[in-house]
C-alpha positions in Angstrom: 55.0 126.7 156.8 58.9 127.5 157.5 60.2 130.4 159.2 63.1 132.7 157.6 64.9 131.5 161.1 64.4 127.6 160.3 66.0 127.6 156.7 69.0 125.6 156.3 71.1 124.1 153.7 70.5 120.7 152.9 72.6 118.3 155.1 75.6 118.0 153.4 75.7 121.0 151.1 78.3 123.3 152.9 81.8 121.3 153.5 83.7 123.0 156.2 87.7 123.8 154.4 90.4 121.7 155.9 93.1 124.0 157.9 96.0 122.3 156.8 99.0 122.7 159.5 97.2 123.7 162.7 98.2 121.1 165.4 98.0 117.5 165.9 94.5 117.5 167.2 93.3 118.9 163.4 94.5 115.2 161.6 96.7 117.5 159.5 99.1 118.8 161.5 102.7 119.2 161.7 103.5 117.6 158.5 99.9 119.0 156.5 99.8 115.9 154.7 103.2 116.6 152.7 105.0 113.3 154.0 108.6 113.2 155.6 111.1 115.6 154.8 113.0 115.9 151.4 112.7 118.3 148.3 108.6 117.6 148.0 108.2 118.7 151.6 109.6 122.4 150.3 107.2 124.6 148.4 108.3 125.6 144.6 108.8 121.6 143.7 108.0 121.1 140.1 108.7 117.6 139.1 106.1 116.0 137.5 106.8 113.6 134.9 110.6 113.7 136.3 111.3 109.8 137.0 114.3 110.1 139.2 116.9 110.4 136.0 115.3 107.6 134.2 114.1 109.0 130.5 110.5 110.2 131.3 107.5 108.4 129.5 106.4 111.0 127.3 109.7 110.7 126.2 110.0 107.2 125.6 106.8 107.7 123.8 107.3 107.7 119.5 106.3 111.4 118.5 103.5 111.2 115.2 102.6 113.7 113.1 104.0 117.1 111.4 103.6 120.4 112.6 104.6 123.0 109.9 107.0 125.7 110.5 104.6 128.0 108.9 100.8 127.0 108.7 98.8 128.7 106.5 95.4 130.2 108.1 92.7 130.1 105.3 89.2 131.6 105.4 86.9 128.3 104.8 83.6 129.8 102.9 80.7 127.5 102.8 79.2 128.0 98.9 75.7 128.1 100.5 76.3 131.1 102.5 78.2 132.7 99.2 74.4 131.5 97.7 72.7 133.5 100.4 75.0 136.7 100.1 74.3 136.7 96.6 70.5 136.5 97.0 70.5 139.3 99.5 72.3 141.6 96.7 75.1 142.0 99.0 77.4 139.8 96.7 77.7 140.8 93.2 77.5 137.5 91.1 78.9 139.2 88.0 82.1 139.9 89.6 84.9 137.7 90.4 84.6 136.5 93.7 87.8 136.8 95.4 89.1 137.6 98.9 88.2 141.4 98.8 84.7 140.6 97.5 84.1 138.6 100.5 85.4 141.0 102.9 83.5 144.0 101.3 80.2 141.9 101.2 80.6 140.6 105.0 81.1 137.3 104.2 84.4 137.5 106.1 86.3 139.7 108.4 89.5 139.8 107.7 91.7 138.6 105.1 93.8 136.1 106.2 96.4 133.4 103.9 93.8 132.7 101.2 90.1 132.0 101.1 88.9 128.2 100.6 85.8 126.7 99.1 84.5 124.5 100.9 80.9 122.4 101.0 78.7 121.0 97.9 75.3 121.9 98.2 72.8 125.3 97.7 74.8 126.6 95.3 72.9 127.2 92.2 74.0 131.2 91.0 74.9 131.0 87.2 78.4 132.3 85.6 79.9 133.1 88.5 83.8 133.4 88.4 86.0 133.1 91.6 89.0 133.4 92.0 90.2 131.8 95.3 93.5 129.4 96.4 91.3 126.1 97.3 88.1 124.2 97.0 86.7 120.9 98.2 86.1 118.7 95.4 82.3 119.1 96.6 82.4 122.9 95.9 84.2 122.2 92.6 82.0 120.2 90.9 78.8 122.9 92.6 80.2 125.6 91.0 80.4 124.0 87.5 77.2 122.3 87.6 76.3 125.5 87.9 78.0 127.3 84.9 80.2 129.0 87.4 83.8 129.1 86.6 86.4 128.5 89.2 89.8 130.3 89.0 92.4 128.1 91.8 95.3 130.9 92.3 98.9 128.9 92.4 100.0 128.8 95.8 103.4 130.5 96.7 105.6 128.2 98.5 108.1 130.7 100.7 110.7 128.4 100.7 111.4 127.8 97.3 113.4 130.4 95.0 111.5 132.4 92.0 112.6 131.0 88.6 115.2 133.3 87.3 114.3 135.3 84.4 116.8 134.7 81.2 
């Protein structure tokens, strides 16, 4: 049996902290492991990925890909858990579905740039309408197995001028 003034850590479980900089008998004195002297051996030296003037290599890298200027940020709605709102009685089937539906029923929290469809099975509600700016082909062809009806709302592209009226 072991007495509360026998325990001990396992061998090995506590490391004692290096004190960096306290005399040449520590191992990491005078210099504390920083090298000679130049701009590294100063404190507030921030030049990784600097290459002494030569271009860097995440520069010489080639750059892929697209990053839009303005992404949209769409609420992706699985049509299973529009199934399960609608069998709770919290979703009104007879209604167009739209973004306001969703928030009022819980489905979502907030609206955001649009809702999408997305998924292709456990949907099976009948003559549902939605109104929505996107769904996966998957939800598409759900909905209208279904009898639902689905109602894709043209997207408004910010940069482009509205047609003028003559």
């Amino acid at each position: 049996m072991t007495r509360l003034n026998e325990l001990r850590d396992n061998p090995g479980a506590n490391k004692t902290r290096v004190r960096i900089g306290r005399g040449i008998g520590s191992g990491v004195g005078k210099t504390g492991g920083r090298g000679g002297k130049g701009q590294t051996a100063r404190s507030g030296v921030a030049i990784n990925g600097f290459e002494g003037g030569q271009m860097p290599l995440h520069m010489r890298m080639p750059k892929r890909g697209f990053n839009a200027l303005n992404p949209k940020d769409f609420n992706e709605v699985r049509i299973d858990r529009i199934q399960a709102y609608i069998d709770s009685g919290k979703l009104d089937a007879k209604g167009v579905i739209d973004a306001e539906a969703l928030i009022n029923a819980g489905v979502v929290r907030r609206a955001r740039d649009g809702v999408r469809l997305i998924g292709s099975t456990g949907f099976t509600a009948k003559k549902v309408t939605f109104k929505v700016d996107y769904a996966t082909k998957g939800a598409t062809e759900a909905i209208e197995a279904a009898g639902g009806k689905l109602d894709i709302i043209p997207a408004k592209a910010p940069w482009k001028k509205p047609a003028r009226a003559e």
